[in-house]
Each structure stands twice: as structure tokens, then as C-alpha cells.
Backbone as CSV, one residue per row, in Angstrom:
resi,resn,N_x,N_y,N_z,CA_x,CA_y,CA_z,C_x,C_y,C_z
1,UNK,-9.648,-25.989,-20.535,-9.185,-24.934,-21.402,-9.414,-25.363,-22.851
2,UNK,-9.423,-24.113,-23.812,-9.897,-24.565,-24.988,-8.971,-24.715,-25.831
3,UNK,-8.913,-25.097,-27.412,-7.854,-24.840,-27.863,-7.586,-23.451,-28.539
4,UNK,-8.155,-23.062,-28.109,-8.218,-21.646,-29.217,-6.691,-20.784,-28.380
5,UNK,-5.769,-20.240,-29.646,-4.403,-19.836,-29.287,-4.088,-18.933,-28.931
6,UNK,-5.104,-17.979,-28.904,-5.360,-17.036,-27.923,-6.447,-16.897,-26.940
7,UNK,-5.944,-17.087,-25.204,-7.037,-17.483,-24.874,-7.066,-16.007,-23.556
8,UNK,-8.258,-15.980,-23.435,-7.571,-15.231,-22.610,-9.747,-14.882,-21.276
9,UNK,-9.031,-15.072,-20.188,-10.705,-15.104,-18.909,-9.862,-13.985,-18.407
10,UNK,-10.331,-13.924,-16.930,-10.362,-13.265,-15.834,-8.903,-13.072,-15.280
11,UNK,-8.155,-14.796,-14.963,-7.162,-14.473,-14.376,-5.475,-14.932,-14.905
12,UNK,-5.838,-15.112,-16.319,-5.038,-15.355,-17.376,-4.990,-15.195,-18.583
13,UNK,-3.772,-14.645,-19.481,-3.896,-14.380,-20.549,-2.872,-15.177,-21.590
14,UNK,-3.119,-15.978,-22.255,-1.898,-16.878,-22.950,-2.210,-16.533,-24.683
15,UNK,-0.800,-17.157,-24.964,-0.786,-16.128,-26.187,0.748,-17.891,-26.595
16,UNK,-0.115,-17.607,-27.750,0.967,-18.645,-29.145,1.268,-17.932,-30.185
17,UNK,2.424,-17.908,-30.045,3.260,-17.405,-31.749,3.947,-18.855,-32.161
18,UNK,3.492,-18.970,-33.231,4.808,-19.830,-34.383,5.350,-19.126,-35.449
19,UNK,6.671,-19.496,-35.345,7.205,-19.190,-36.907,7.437,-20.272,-37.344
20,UNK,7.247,-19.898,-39.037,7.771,-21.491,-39.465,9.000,-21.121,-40.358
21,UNK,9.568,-22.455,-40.520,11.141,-21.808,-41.408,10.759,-22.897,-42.370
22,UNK,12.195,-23.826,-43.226,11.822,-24.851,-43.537,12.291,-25.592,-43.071
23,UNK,11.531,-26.859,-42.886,11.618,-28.233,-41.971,11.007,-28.014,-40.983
24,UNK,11.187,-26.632,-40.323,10.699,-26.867,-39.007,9.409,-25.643,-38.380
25,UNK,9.337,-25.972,-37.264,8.316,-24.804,-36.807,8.386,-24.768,-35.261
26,UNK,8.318,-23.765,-35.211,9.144,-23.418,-33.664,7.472,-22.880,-33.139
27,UNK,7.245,-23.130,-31.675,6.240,-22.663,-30.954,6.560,-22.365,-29.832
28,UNK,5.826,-21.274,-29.576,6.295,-20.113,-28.205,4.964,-19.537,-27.609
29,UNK,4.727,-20.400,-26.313,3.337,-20.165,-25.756,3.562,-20.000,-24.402
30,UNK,2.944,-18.226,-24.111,3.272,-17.493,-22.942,2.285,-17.572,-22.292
31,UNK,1.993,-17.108,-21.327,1.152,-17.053,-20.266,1.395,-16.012,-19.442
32,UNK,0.494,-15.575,-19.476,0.719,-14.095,-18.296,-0.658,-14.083,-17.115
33,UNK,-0.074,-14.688,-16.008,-0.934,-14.116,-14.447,-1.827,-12.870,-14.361
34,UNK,-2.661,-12.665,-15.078,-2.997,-11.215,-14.561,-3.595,-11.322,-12.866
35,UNK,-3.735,-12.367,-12.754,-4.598,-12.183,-11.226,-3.084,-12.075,-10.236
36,UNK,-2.152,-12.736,-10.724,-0.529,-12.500,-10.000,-0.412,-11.115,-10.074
37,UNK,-0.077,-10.656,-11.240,-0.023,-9.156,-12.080,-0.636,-8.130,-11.192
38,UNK,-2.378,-7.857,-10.683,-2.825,-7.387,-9.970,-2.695,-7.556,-8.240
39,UNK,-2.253,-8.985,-7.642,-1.875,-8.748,-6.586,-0.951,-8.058,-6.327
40,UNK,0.366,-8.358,-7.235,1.317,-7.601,-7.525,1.093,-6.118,-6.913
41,UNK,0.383,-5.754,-7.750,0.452,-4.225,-7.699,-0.367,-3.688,-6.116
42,UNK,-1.266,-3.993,-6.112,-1.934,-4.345,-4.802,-0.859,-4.449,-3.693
43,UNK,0.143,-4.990,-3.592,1.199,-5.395,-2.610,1.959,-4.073,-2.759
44,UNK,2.348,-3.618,-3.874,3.111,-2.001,-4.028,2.004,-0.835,-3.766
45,UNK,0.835,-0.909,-4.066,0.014,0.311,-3.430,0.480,-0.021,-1.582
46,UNK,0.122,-0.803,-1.282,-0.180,-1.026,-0.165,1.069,-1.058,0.619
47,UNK,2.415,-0.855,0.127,3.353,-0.544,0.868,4.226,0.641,0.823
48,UNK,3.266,1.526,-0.364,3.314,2.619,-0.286,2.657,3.761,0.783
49,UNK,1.432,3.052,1.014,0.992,3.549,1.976,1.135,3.177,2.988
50,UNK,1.830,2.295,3.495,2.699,2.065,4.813,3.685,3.039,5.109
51,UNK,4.385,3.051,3.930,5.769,3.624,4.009,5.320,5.136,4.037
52,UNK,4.341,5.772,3.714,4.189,7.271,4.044,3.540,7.303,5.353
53,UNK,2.645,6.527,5.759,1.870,6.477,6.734,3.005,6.024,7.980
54,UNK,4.148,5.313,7.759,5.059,5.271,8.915,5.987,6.461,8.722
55,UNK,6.316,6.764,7.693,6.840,8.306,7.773,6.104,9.464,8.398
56,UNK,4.858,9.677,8.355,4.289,10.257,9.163,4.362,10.193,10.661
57,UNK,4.038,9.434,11.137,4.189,8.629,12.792,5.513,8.447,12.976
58,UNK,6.179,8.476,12.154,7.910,8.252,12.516,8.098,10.035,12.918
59,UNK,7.900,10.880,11.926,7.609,12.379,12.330,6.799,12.887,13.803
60,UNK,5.946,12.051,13.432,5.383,12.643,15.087,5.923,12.207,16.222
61,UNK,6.324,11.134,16.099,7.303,10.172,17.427,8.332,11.412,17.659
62,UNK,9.489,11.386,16.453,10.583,12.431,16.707,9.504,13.924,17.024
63,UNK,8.831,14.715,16.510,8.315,15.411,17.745,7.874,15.154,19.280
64,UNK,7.483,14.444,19.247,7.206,14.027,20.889,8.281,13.968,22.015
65,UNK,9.442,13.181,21.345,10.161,13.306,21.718,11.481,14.455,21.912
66,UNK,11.276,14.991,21.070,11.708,16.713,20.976,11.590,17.389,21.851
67,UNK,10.052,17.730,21.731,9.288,18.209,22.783,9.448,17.761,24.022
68,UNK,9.572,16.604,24.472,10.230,15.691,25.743,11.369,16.286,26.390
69,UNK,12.202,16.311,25.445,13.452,16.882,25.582,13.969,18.327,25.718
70,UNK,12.735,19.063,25.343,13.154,20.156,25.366,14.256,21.362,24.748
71,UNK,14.152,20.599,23.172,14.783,20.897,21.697,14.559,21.611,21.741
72,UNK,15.568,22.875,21.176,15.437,24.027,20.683,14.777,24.482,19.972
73,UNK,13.812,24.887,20.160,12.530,25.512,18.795,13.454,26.331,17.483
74,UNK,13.984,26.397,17.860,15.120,27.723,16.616,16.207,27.035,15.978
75,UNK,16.226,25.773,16.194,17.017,24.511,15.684,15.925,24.501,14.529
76,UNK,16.843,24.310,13.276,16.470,24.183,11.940,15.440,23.043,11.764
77,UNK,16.622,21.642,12.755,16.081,20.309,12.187,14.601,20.560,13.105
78,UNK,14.328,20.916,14.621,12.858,20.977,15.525,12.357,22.028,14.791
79,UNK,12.945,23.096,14.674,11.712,23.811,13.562,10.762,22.805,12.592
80,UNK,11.659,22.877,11.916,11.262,21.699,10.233,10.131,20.790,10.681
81,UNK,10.493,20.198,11.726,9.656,19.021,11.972,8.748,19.463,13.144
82,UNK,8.358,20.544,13.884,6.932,21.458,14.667,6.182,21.920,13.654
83,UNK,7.469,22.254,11.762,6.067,22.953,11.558,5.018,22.151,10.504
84,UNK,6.347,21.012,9.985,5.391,19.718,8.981,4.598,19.358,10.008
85,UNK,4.610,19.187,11.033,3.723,18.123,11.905,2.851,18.968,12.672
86,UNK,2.841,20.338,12.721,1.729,21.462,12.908,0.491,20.845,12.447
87,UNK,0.591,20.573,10.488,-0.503,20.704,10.164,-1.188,18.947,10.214
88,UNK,-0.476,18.400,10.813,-1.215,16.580,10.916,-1.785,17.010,12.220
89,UNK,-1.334,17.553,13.226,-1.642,17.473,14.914,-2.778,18.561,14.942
90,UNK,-3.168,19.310,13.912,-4.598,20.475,14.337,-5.642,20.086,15.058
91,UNK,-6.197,18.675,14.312,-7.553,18.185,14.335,-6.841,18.138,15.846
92,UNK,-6.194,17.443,16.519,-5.792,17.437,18.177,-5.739,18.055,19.046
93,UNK,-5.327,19.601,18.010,-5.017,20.737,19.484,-6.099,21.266,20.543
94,UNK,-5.859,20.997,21.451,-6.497,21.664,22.307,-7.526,20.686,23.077
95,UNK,-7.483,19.083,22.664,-8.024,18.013,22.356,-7.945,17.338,24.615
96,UNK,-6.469,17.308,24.990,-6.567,17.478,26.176,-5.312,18.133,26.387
97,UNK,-5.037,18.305,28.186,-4.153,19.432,28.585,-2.540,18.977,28.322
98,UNK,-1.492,19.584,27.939,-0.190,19.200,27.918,0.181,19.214,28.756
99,UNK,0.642,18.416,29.674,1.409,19.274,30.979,3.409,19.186,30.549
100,UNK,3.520,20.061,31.196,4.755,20.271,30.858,5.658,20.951,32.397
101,UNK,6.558,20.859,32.220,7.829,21.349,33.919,8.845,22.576,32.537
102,UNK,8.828,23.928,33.147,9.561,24.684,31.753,9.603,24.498,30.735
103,UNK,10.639,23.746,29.664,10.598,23.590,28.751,10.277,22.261,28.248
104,UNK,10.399,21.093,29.116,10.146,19.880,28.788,8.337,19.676,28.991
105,UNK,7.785,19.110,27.822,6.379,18.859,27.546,5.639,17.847,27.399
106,UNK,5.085,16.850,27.951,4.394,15.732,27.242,3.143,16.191,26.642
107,UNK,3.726,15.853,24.982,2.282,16.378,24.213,1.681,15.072,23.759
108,UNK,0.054,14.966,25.240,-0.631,13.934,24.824,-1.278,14.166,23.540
109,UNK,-1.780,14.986,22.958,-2.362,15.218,21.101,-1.499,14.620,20.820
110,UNK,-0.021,14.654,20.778,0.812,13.973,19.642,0.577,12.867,19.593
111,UNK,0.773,12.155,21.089,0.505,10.535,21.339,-0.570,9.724,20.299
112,UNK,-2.116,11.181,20.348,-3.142,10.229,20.337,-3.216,10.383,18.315
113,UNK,-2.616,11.501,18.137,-2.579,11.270,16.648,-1.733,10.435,15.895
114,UNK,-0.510,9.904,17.202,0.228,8.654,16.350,-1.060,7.650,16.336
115,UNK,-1.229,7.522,17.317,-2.644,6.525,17.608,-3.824,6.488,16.116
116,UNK,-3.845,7.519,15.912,-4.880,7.716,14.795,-4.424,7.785,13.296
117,UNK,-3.366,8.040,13.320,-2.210,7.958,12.056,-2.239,6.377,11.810
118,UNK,-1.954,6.134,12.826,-1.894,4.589,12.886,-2.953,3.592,12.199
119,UNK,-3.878,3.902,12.787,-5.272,3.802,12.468,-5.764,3.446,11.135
120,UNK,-5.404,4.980,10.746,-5.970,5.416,9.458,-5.212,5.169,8.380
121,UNK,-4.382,4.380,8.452,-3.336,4.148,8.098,-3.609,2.507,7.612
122,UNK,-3.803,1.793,8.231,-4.144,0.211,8.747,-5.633,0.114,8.161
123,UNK,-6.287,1.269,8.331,-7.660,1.193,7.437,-7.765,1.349,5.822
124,UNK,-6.858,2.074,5.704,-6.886,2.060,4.018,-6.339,1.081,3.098
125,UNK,-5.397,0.498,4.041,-4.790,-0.625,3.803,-5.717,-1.936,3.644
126,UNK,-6.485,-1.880,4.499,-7.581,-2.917,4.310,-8.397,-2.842,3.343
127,UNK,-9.167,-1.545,3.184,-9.617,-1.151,2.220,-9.823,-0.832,0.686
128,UNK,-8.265,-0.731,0.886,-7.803,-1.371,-0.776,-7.953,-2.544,-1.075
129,UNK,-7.684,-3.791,0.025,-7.824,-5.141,-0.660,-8.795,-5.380,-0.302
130,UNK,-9.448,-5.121,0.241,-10.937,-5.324,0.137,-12.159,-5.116,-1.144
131,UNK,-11.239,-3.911,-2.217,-11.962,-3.343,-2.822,-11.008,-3.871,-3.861
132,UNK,-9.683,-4.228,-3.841,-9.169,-4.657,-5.566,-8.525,-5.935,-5.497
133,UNK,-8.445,-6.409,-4.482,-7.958,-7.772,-4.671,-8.744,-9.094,-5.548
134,UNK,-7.835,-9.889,-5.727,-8.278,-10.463,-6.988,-9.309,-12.143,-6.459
135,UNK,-10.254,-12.091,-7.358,-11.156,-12.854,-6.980,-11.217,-14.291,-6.795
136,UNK,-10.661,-14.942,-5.787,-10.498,-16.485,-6.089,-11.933,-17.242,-5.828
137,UNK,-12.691,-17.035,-6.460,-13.993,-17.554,-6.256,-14.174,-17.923,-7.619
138,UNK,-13.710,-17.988,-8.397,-14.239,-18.570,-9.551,-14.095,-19.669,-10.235
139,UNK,-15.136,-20.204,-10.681,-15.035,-21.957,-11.386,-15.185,-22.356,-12.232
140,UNK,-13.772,-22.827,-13.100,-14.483,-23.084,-14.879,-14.431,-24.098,-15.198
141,UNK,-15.420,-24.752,-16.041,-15.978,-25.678,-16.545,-15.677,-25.927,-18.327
142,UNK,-15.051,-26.650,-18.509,-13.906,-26.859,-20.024,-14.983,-28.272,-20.243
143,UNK,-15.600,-28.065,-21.091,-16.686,-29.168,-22.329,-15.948,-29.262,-23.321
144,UNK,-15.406,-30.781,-23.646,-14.931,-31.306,-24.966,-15.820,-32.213,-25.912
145,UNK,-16.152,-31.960,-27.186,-17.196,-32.423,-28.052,-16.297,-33.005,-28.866
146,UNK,-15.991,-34.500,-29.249,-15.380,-35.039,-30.257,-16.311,-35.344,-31.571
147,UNK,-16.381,-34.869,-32.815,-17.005,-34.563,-33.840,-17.102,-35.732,-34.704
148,UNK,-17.653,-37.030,-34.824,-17.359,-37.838,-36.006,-17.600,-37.597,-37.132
């Protein structure tokens, strides 16, 4: 590292303030991680999209099981949640047969879109750190020249 008091590469940024009074002189030299800084954030994207992506599949589970059960369609809470989860289960419908005994149903689409929720879910996740995570491949080389 050099001496220069503001220094600042790739995965760090440091920074010197002095004040001086009299007699003395006070020095205050920070350092800030940006490569910490960016995993950081990287770790909050990425458990954001967990946390919607298991809210989703947490939704379709409680339909499945609804439907299992043979919940009242005219129930506020099985309404609410046939008709948010209508529009995730489309790409599925009709995908293979439901069988069902009266009112109780096993809806294999639901199964296979937790399956794919899942999925797609676990893929973007990768995909982000694949695409912003921070680069530990790099190598620096600090040359000192003493001047007579």
C-alpha cells in the first residue's frame, strides 16, 4: 500500500483526516470494505428473493392443501388464496389430470409448480452471485523506491 492518504482500488476505500490544535494533532484513518459492503448487499438481495419466492410456495402448499381438504371455495381466507395463486398455477393448467373423490382434489399442477417455484427461485439466486459477487482474484503488488 502506498502512502498516499487517500487511497482508494477495487476492494477498499481508506480515508485520513487530521486536525491539528496546539501541541497536538489528532489522526483518524478509516477504512471502508467495499468488497464486504457489496457482499453485504448481495446477501440482502438474495434473501429477498428467498423470502418472496418461499412466500410464494408457502401459498401454493396452503392451496394444495385446501384443495386436499376440501375448503370452502366461498371462505374469504380459500378464496384469497385460489385466486392469488390462479395466476402463478396457469402456465400448469391443464398440464396433467387432477383426480379428485367430490370435493377433495389432488392438484398435481400445484405440486409441480411448487417444484418449479422452487426452481426458479434457487436459479436466480445463483445468478445474482454469479453475476455481482465480489472478485477475489486479485493481486497487488506495492513497489517502494527509497530516494537518496
Amino acid at each position: 500500500m502506498t502512502n498516499d492518504p487517500n487511497i482508494e482500488d477495487a476492494d477498499r476505500v481508506q480515508e485520513i483526516r487530521e486536525t491539528h490544535s496546539p501541541g497536538e494533532v489528532n489522526r483518524e484513518e478509516v477504512v471502508y470494505d467495499t468488497g464486504r459492503e457489496r457482499q453485504a448487499t448481495l446477501v440482502r438481495i438474495t434473501q429477498l428473493v428467498w423470502l418472496l419466492g418461499g412466500l410464494l410456495i408457502g401459498l401454493l402448499g396452503i392451496r394444495f392443501i385446501l384443495k386436499l381438504i376440501a375448503a370452502n371455495p366461498a371462505n374469504p381466507f380459500a378464496a384469497l388464496v385460489y385466486q392469488f395463486t390462479d395466476v402463478f398455477l396457469w402456465p400448469f393448467a391443464g398440464l396433467t389430470v387432477t383426480p379428485g373423490v367430490g370435493n377433495v382434489v389432488l392438484e398435481i399442477p400445484t405440486l409441480i409448480g411448487i417444484l418449479i417455484y422452487a426452481l426458479i427461485t434457487w436459479a436466480v439466486v445463483k445468478i445474482i452471485w454469479v453475476l455481482f459477487a465480489p472478485n477475489r482474484s486479485r493481486r497487488v503488488t506495492t513497489y517502494r523506491q527509497n530516494r537518496l
